[in-house]
C-alpha positions as CSV (number, residue, x, y, z in Angstrom):
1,X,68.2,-37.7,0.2
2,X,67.2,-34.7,-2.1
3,X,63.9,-33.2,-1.3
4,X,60.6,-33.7,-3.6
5,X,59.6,-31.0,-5.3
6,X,56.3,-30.3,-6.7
7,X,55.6,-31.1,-10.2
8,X,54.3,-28.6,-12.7
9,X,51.2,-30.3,-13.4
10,X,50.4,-30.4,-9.4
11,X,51.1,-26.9,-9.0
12,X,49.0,-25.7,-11.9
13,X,46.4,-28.1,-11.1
14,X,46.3,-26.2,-7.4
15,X,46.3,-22.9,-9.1
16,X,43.3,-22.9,-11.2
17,X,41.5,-24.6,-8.2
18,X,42.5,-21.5,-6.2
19,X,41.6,-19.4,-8.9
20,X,37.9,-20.9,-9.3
21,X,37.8,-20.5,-5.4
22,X,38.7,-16.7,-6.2
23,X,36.3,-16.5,-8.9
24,X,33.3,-18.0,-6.7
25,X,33.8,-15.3,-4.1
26,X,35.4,-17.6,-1.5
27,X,38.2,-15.7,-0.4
28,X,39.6,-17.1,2.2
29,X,39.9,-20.6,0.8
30,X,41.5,-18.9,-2.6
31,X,43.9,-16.9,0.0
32,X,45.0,-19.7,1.7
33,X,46.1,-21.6,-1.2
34,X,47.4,-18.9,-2.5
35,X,49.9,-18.7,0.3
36,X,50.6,-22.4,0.7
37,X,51.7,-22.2,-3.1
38,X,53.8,-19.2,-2.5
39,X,55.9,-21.0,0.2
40,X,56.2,-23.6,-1.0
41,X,60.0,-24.3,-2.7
42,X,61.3,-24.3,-6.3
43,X,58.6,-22.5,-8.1
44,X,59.9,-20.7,-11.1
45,X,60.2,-16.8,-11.5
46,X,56.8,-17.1,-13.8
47,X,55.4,-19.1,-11.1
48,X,56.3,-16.7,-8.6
49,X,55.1,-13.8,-10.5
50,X,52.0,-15.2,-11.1
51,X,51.4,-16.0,-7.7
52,X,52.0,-12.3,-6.5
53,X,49.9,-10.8,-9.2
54,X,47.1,-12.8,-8.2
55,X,47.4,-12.2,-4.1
56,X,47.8,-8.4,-4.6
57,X,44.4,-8.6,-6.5
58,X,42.8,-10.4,-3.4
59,X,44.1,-8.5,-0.6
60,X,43.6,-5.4,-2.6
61,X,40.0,-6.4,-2.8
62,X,40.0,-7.3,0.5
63,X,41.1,-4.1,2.2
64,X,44.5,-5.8,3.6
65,X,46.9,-3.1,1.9
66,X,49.8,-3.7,3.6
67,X,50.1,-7.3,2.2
68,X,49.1,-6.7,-0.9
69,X,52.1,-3.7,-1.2
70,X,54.2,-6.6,0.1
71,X,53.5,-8.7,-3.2
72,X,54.7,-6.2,-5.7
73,X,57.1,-4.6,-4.3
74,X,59.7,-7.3,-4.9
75,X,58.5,-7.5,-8.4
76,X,57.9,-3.7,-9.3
77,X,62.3,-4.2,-8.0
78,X,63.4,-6.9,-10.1
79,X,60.5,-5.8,-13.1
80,X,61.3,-2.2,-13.2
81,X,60.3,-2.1,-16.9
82,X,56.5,-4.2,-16.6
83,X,54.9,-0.8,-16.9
84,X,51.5,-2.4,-15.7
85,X,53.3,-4.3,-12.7
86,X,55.0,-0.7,-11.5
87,X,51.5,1.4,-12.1
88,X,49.7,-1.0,-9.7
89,X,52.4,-1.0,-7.3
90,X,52.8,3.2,-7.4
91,X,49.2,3.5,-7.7
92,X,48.3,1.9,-4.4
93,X,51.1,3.0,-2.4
94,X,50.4,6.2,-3.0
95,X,46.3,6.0,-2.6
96,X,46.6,5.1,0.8
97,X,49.6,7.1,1.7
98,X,52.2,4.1,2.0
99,X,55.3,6.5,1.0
100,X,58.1,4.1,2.6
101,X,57.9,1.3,-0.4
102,X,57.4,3.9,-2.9
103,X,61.3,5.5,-1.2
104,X,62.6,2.2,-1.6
105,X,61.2,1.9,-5.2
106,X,62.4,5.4,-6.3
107,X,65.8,5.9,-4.9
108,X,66.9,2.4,-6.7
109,X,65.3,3.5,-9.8
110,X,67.1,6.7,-8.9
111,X,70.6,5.6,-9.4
112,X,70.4,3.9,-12.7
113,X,68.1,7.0,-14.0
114,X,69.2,9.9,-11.7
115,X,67.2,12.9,-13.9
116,X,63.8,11.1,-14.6
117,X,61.4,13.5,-13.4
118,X,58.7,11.0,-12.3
119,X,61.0,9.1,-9.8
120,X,61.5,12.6,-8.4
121,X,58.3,13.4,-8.1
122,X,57.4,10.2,-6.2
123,X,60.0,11.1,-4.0
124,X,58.6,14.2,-2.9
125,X,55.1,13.6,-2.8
126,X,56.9,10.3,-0.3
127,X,58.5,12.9,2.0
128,X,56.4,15.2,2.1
129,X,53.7,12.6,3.4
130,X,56.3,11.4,5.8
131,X,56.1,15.0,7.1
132,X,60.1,15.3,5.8
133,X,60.0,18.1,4.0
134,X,64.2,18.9,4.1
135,X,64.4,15.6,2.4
136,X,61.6,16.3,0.2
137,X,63.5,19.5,-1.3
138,X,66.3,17.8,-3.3
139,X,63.5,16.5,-5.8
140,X,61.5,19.7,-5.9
141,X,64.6,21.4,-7.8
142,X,64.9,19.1,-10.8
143,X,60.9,19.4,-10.8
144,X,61.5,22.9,-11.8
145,X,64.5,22.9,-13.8
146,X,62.7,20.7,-16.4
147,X,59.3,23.1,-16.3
148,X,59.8,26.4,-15.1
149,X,56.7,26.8,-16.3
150,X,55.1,24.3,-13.7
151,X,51.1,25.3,-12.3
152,X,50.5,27.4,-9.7
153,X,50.0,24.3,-7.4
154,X,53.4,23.3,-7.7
155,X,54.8,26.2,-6.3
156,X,52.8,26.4,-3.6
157,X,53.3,23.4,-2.6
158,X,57.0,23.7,-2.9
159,X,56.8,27.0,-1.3
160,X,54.8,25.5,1.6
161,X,57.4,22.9,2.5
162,X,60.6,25.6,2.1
163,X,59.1,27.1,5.0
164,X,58.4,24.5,6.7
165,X,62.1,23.2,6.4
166,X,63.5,26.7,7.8
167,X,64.3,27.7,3.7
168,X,62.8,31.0,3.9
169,X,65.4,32.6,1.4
170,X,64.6,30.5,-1.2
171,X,61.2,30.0,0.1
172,X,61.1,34.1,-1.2
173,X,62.7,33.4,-4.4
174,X,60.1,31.0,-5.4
175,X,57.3,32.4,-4.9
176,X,58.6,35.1,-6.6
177,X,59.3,32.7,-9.3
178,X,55.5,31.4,-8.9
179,X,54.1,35.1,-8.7
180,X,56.2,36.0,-12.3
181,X,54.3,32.8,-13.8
182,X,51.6,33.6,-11.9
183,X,50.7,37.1,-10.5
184,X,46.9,36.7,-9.9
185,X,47.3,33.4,-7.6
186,X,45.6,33.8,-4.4
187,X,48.1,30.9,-2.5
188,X,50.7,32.6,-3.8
189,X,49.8,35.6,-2.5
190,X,49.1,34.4,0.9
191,X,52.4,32.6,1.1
192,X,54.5,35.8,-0.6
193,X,52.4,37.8,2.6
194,X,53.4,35.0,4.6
195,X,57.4,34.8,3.9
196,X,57.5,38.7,4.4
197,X,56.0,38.7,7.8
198,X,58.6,35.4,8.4
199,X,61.0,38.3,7.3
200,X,59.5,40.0,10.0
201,X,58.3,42.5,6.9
202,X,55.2,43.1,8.6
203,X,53.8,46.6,6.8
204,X,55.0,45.1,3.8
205,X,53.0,41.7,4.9
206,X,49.9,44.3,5.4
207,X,50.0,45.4,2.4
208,X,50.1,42.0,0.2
209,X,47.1,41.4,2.4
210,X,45.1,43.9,1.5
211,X,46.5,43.6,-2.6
212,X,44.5,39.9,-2.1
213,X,41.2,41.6,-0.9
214,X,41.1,43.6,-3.5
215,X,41.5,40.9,-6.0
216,X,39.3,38.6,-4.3
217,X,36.8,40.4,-2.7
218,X,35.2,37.6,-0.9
219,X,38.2,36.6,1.2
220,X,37.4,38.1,4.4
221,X,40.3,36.0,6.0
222,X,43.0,38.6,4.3
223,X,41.0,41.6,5.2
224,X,41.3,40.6,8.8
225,X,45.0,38.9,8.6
226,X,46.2,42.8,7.3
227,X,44.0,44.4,10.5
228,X,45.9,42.0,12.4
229,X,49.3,43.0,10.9
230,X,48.3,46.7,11.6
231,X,47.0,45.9,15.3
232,X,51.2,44.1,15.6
233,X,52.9,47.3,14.2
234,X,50.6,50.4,15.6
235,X,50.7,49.0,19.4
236,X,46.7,48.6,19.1
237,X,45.9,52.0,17.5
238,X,45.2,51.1,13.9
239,X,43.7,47.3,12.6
240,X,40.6,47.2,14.6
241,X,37.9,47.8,11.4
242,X,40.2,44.9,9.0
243,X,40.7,42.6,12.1
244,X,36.6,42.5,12.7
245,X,35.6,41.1,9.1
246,X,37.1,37.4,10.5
247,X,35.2,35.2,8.0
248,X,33.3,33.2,10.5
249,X,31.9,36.6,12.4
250,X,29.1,37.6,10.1
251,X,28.0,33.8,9.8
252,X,27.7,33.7,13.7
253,X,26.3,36.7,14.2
254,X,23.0,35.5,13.2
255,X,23.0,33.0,16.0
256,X,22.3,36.2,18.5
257,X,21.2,39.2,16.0
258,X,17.3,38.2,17.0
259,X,18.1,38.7,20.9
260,X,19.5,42.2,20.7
261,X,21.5,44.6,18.5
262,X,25.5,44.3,18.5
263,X,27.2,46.4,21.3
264,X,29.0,49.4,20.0
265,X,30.6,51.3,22.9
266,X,27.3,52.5,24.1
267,X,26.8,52.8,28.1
268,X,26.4,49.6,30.2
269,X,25.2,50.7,33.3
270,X,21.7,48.6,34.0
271,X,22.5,46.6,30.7
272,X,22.9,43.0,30.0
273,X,25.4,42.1,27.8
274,X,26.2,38.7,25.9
275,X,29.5,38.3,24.9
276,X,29.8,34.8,22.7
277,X,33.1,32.7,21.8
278,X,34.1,33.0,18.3
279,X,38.1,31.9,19.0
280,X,40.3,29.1,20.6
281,X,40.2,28.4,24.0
282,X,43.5,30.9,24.4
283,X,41.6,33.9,22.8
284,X,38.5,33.4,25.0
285,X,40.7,33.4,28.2
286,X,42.6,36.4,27.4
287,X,39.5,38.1,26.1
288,X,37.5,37.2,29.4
289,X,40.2,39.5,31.2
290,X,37.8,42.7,30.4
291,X,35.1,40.9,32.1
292,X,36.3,43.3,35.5
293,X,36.1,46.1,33.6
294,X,32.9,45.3,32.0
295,X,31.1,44.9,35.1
296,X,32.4,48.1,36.7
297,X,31.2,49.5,34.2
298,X,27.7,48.2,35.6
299,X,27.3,46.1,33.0
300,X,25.4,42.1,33.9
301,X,28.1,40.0,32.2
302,X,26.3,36.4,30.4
303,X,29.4,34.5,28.5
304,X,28.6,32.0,26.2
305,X,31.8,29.3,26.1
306,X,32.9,25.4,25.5
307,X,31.3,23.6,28.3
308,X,35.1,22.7,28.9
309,X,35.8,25.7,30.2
310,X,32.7,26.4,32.5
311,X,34.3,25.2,35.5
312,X,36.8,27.5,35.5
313,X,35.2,30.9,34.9
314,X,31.9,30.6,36.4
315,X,34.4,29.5,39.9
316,X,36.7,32.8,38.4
317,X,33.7,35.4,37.6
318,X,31.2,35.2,40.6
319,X,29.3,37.9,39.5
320,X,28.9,37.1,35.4
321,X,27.0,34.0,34.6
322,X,29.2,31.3,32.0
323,X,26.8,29.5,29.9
324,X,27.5,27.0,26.8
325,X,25.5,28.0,23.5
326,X,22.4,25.6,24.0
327,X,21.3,27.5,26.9
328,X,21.4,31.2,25.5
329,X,17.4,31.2,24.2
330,X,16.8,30.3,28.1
331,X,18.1,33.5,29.8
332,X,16.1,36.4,28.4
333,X,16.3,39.1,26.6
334,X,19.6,41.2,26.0
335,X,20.3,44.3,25.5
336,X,23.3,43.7,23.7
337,X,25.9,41.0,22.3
338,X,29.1,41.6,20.9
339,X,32.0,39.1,19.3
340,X,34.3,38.2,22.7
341,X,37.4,39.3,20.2
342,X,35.9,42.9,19.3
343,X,36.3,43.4,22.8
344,X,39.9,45.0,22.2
345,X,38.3,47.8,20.3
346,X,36.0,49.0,23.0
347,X,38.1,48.5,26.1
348,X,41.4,47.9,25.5
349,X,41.8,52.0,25.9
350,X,40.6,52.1,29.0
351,X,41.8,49.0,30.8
352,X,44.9,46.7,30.9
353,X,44.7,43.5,32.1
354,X,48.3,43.2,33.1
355,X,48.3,46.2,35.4
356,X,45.1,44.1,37.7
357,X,45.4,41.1,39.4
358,X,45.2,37.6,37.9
359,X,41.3,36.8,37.2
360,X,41.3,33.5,37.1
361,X,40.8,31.0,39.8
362,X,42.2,27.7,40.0
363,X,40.2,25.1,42.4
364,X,42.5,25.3,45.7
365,X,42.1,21.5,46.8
366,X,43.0,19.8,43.6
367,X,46.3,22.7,43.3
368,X,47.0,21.7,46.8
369,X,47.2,18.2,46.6
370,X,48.7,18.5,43.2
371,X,52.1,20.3,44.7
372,X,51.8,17.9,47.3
373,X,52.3,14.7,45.0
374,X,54.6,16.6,42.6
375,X,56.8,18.1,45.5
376,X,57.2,14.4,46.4
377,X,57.8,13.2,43.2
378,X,61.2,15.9,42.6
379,X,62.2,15.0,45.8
380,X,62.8,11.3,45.1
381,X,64.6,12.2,42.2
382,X,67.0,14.2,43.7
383,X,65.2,17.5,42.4
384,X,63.7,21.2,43.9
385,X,61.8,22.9,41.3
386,X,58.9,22.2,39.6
387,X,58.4,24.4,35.7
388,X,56.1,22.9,33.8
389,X,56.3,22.9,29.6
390,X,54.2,23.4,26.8
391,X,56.0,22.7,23.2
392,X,53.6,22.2,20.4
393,X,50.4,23.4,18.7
394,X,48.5,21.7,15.9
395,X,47.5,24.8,14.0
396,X,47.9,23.9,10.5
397,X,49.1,27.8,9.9
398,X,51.6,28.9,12.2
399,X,52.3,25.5,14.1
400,X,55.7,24.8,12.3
401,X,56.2,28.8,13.2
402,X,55.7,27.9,16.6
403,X,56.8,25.1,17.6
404,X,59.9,24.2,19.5
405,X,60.2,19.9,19.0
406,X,61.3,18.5,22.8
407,X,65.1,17.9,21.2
408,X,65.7,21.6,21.4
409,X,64.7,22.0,24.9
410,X,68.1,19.6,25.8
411,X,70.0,23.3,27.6
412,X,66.8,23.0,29.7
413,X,66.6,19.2,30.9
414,X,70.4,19.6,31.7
415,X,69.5,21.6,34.8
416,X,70.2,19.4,37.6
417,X,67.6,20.5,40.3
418,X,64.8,21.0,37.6
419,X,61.6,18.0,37.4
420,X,60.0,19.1,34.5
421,X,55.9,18.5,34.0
422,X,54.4,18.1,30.9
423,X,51.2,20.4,29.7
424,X,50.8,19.6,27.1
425,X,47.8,18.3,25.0
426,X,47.0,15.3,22.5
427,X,49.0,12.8,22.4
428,X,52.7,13.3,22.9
429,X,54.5,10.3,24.5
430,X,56.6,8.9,21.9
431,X,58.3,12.2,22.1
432,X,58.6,12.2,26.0
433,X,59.6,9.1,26.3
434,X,62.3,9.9,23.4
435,X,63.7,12.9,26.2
436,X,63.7,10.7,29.1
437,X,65.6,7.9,27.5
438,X,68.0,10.8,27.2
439,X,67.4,12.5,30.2
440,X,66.6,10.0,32.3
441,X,63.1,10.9,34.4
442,X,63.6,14.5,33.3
443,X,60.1,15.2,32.4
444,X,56.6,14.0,33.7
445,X,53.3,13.7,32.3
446,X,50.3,13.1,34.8
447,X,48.3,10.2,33.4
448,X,45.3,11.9,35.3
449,X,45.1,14.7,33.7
450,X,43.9,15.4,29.9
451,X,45.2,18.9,29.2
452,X,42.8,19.3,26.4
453,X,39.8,18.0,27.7
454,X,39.6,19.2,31.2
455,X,40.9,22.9,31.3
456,X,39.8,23.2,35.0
457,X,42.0,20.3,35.9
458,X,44.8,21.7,34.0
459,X,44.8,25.2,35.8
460,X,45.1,23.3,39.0
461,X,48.6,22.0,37.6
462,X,49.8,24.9,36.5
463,X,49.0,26.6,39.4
464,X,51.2,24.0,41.3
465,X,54.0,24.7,39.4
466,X,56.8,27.0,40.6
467,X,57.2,28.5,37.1
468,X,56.0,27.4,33.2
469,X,57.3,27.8,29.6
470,X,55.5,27.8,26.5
471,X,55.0,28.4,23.2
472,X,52.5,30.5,22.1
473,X,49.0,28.2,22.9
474,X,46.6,28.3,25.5
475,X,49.1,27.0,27.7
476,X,50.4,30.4,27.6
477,X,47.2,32.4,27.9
478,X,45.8,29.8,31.1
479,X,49.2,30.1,32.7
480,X,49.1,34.0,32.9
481,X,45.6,34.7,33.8
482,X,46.1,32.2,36.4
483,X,49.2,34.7,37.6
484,X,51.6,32.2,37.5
485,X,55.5,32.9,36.5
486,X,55.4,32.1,33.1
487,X,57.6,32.2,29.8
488,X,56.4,32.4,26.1
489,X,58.9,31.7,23.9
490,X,58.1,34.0,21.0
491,X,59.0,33.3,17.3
492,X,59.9,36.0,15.0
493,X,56.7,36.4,13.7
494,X,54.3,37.6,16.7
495,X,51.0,36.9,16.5
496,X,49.2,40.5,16.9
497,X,48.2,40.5,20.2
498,X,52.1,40.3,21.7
499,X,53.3,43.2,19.9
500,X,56.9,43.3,18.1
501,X,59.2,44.0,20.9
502,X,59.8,44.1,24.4
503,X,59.6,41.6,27.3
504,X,55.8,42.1,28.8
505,X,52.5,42.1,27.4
506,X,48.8,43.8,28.0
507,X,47.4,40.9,28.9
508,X,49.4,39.0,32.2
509,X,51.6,41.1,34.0
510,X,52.8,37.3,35.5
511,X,54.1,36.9,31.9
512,X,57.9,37.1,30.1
513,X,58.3,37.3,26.3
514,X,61.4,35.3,25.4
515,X,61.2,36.2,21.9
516,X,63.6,34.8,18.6
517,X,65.8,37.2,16.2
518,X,65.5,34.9,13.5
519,X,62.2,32.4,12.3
520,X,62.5,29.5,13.2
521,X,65.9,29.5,14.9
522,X,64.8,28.2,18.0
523,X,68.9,27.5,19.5
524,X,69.6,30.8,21.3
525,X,66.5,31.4,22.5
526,X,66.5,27.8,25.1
527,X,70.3,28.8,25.7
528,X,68.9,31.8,27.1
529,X,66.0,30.4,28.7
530,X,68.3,27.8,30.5
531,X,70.6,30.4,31.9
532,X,68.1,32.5,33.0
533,X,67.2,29.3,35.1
534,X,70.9,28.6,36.8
């Protein structure tokens, strides 16, 4: 017995009653008829069309995006040429940052009309919100083989993601492309500065620095970018003026400028100095290393901080008082304050962190019982040492510089009698549970401890660990002024305080430079980390 189908009368007679529903604001009754009519067998293409036009309006209008993508993009398929159908379809995928449909869309389009310009631009704005920038490339070319001529926004955006796939040849020849088209843009610049210090073109990368303050007076930020290139390349004896006009400085200044006058060198003996935060939580660790020196200089140390890291330094500096920013109007008056990074200036001559003993103190019971649970944990899988690893910073500038994803750390999680710890910060564990799959129980994150949030805690688990290695974060600055074995692994491009060769530092004498030939080329580096660790 065949089955009944709905009769065309019935199923328009449904419709516009759905569509008055729709039109009277009731949208969940229109929605659910909707729906019912859509499943519902043997409607005709027209039907079916109509159907999904009229759903994608109503879950557009009511927020639900992913369904109302699912409408069109069967039709924007089999309708390529309804110009209307395909805008709407494009036009919301792309507003809230739905690339996957839009890929779908673009690389079937793609084959019948392989040099249309517009699919290839979908495709790359798609990648490049997927974060896949190598796959994003292919379509940047044809981009510019149809309009070498393109804005400057285009090439700094193509630029951006050459770098960011490891194409830093070509990531030169375009911007020199861009800078022919367009010598006076200030991106351009930036990224041209930033490909020569990739290069590891560092005077040159000065230079281009200082070219963009003289165009653009107002950008502080490459005034003190070319000071730090100098601080890199003179081993701390030029840079020091350019590195202090950091944009955010003068702006912060006025915070203290009505306690006391700035600090200049002048004698401390009897004096009370405030030294306030301007950095990340890395720079005001290593920074707080001149706190000895400070006070034997007679000098009574106050240290404005994030209250995160209070715990820490007021147990580590007995003798200096660690305050958070609220409380500042409550001690008194100063005699002077000073910037915690213009500290490098005035001291850095005369002391050297590395050549004292680790000044930070980790809280003993918490380290103890710490190493006692991880000591356990190795044990029972079949394991002796305990390193612990940092692999990733979110800083939108150098983070693809300095990061090293966990699948590169493979030579490492192949060492047998190894139980790797993570340190790291925010939210990671796709990504460990990815190694472990792999490496099965290789590496460990505490579910007690939030690295980012409680610093204190954190130091206590480093300093339970027999060794660590890091990128350059605050992993790296904690883990050294805590005196524990540690490893940075060090990209090509140094930031200035690590200098441009050479194994040690200034700052933690605890502290190894494993440092890259090549940007980005992370390979030979873990090879050489691993064997180090047979």
């Amino acid at each position: 017995m065949s089955s009944i189908q709905p009769s065309h009368s019935d199923f328009a007679d449904r419709l516009m009653a759905a569509m008055r529903l729709h039109a009277a604001g009731k949208f969940a009754e229109a929605l659910a008829e909707y729906e019912a009519l859509l499943t519902e067998k043997g409607q005709s293409p027209e039907a079916d069309y109509r159907l999904r036009t009229l759903l994608f309006k109503l879950y557009r209008h009511t927020g639900d995006i992913d369904h109302a993508v699912a409408m069109l993009e069967p039709l924007a398929e089999k309708n390529p040429g309804d110009a209307p159908l395909v805008k709407d379809f494009l036009e919301i995928c792309m507003e809230h940052k739905r690339p996957q449909p839009v890929l779908r869309f673009a690389r079937q389009m793609l084959r019948s009309y392989p040099n249309d310009v517009h699919l290839h631009e979908l495709m790359a704005t798609s990648y490049e919100q997927l974060g896949q920038y190598a796959d994003m490339l292919p379509h940047m070319a044809p981009l510019l083989k149809a309009d070498a001529n393109r804005d400057e926004g285009f090439f700094i955006r193509y630029v951006r993601q050459l770098h960011r796939a490891g194409e830093l040849a070509l990531a030169e020849r375009i911007v020199e492309k861009g800078l022919a088209r367009h010598p006076q843009s200030q991106g351009l610049l930036e990224l041209n500065a930033l490909s020569q210090g990739l290069a590891r073109q560092f005077t040159q990368a000065a230079d281009t620095y200082r070219l963009i303050a003289a165009h653009y007076p107002d950008n502080r930020q490459a005034i003190a970018l070319a000071g730090a290139m100098a601080l890199l390349t003179t081993d701390f004896k030029e840079g020091f003026e350019e590195y202090a006009a950091r944009p955010h400085i003068s702006e912060m200044e006025k915070r203290f400028i009505d306690y006391c006058p700035k600090w200049q060198g002048e004698a401390l003996r009897g004096k009370k100095l405030l030294l306030w935060c301007e950095q990340g939580i890395g720079d005001v660790l290593m920074f707080s290393g001149f706190t000895p020196w400070l006070q034997q200089q007679g000098a009574d140390v106050t240290m404005v901080v994030a209250g995160k890291l209070m715990p820490l330094l007021a147990r580590s500096f007995l003798e200096a008082k660690v305050i958070v920013d609220a409380h500042v109007s409550k001690e008194g008056v100063f005699d002077y304050h000073l910037p915690m990074g213009e500290l490098i200036r005035y001291v850095l001559p005369h002391y050297i962190p590395a050549e004292h003993p680790p000044y930070l103190k980790p809280d003993a019971v918490r380290t103890a019982e710490l190493r006692r649970r991880y000591a356990a944990l190795a044990e029972a899988h079949g394991k002796k040492r305990l390193i612990g690893i940092s692999w990733h910073t979110a800083n939108p500038e150098v983070g693809f510089v300095r990061n090293v994803a966990l699948e590169q750390w493979a030579p490492l999680f192949l060492l047998p009698d190894v139980q790797f710890i993570s340190l790291q910060y925010d939210d990671h564990a796709a990504e460990i549970d990815a190694v472990n799959r792999r490496f099965p129980q290789a590496l460990f994150c505490d579910p007690d401890i939030d690295a980012f949030k409680d610093v204190d805690a954190l130091a206590a688990q480093i300093a339970a660990l027999d060794h660590v290695i890091t990128i350059d974060n605050f992993i790296a600055h904690l883990s050294g002024a805590l005196g524990a074995p540690t490893t940075v692994l060090m990209p090509a491009m140094p930031d200035w305080r690590w200098g441009i060769e050479g194994a040690t530092c200034r700052w933690y004498k605890s502290v190894t430079l494993e440092r890259q030939e090549k940007s980005l080329e992370w390979k030979a580096v873990m090879q050489c980390v691993a064997a180090g660790l047979r």
